[in-house]
C-alpha positions as CSV (number, residue, x, y, z in Angstrom):
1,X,97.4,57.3,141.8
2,X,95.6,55.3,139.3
3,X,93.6,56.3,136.3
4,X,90.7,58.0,135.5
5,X,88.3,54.8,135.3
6,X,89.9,52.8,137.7
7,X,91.2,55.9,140.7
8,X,93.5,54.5,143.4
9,X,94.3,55.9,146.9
10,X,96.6,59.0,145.8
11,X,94.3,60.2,143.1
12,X,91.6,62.1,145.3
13,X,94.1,64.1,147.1
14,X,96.3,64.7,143.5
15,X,92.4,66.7,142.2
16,X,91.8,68.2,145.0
17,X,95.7,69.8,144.9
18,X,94.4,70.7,141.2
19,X,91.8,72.2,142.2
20,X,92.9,74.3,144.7
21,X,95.8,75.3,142.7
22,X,93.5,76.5,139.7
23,X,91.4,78.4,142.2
24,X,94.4,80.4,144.1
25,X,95.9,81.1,140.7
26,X,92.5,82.5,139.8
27,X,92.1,84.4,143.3
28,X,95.3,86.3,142.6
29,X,95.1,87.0,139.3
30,X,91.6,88.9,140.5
31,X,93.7,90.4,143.0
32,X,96.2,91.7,141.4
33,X,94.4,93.4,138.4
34,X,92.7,95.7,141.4
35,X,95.6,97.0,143.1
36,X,94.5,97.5,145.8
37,X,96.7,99.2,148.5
38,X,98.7,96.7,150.9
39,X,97.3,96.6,154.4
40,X,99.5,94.6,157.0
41,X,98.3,90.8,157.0
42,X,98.5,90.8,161.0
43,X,97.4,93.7,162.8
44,X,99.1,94.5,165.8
45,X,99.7,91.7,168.6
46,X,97.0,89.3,166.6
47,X,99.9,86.8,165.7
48,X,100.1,86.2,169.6
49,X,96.5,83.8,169.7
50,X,97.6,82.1,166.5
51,X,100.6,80.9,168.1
52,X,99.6,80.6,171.5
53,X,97.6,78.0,169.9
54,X,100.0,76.6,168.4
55,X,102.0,75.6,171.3
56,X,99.0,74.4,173.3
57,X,98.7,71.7,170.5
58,X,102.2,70.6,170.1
59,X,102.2,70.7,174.4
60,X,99.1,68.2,174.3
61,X,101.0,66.2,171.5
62,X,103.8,65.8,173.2
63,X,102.4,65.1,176.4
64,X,99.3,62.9,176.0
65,X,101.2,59.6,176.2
66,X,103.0,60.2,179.1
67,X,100.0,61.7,181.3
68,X,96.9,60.2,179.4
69,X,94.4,61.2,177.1
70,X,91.3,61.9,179.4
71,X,93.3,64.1,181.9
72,X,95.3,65.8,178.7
73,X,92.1,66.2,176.7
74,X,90.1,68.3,179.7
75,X,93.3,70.4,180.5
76,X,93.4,71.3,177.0
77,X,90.3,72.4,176.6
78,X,90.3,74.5,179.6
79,X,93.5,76.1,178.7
80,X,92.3,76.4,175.4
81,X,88.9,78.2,176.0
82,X,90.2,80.0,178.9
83,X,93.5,81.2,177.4
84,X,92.3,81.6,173.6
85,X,88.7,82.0,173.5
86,X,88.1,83.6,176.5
87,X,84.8,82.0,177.7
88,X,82.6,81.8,181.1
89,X,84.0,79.1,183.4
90,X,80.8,77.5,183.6
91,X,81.0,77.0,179.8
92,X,84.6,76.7,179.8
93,X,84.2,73.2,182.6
94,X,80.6,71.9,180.9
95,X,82.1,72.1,177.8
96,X,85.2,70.5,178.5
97,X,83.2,67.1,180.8
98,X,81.2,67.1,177.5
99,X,83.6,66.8,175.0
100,X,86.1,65.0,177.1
101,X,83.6,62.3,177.7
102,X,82.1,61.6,174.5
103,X,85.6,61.6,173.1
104,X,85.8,58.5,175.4
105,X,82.5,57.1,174.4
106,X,83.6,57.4,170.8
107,X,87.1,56.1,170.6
108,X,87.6,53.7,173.4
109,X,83.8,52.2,173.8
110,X,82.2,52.6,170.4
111,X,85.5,52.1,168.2
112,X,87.4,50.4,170.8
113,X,90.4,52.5,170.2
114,X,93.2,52.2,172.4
115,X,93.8,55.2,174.2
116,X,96.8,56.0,176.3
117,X,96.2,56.3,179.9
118,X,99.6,57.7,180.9
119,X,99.3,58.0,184.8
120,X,95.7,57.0,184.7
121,X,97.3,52.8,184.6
122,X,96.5,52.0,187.8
């Protein structure tokens, strides 16, 4: 972690952790001394987006290697802003070109990143 005048890798992350630890203390002390009446934390059926989301990511994790990043990425976006977010299918495929190709650009031109092509090896 380091010290004070001379901080290594670990000590960023260790003050942030103190921080945010300070402030949630503080948020439910203020909290508490209200009393405010409990209301349910999910309201009916909203858990289902939360975790549909959920698995979408751990899907596209586990799958990216094997079918390849550029397909992966734009079926994941589609399913995501289809499924999730509920958007136009005009926005839903210009959206998901767009981001699928300038995550290209990015990774594999500009930072020369190797991406997995998964079926895509030809």
């Amino acid at each position: 972690m380091g010290r004070l005048k001379h901080p290594g890798p670990g000590f960023l992350p260790f003050g942030l952790a103190i921080v945010l630890m300070i402030l949630s203390l503080i948020l439910i002390t203020s909290q508490w001394k209200k009393g405010i009446a409990s209301t349910p934390f999910w309201p009916h059926r909203a858990w289902l987006r939360p975790l549909l989301g959920v698995v979408i990511l751990i899907f596209f994790a586990l799958v990216v290697e094997w079918v390849g990043f550029l397909f992966t990425t734009f079926i994941f976006l589609v399913i995501w802003m289809g499924v999730i977010e509920r958007v136009r299918w005009l926005t839903i495929l210009s959206v998901s070109i767009g981001t699928t190709a300038a995550l290209y650009l990015i990774f594999a031109l500009f930072l020369d990143v190797p991406l997995p092509l998964g079926f895509l090896k030809w």
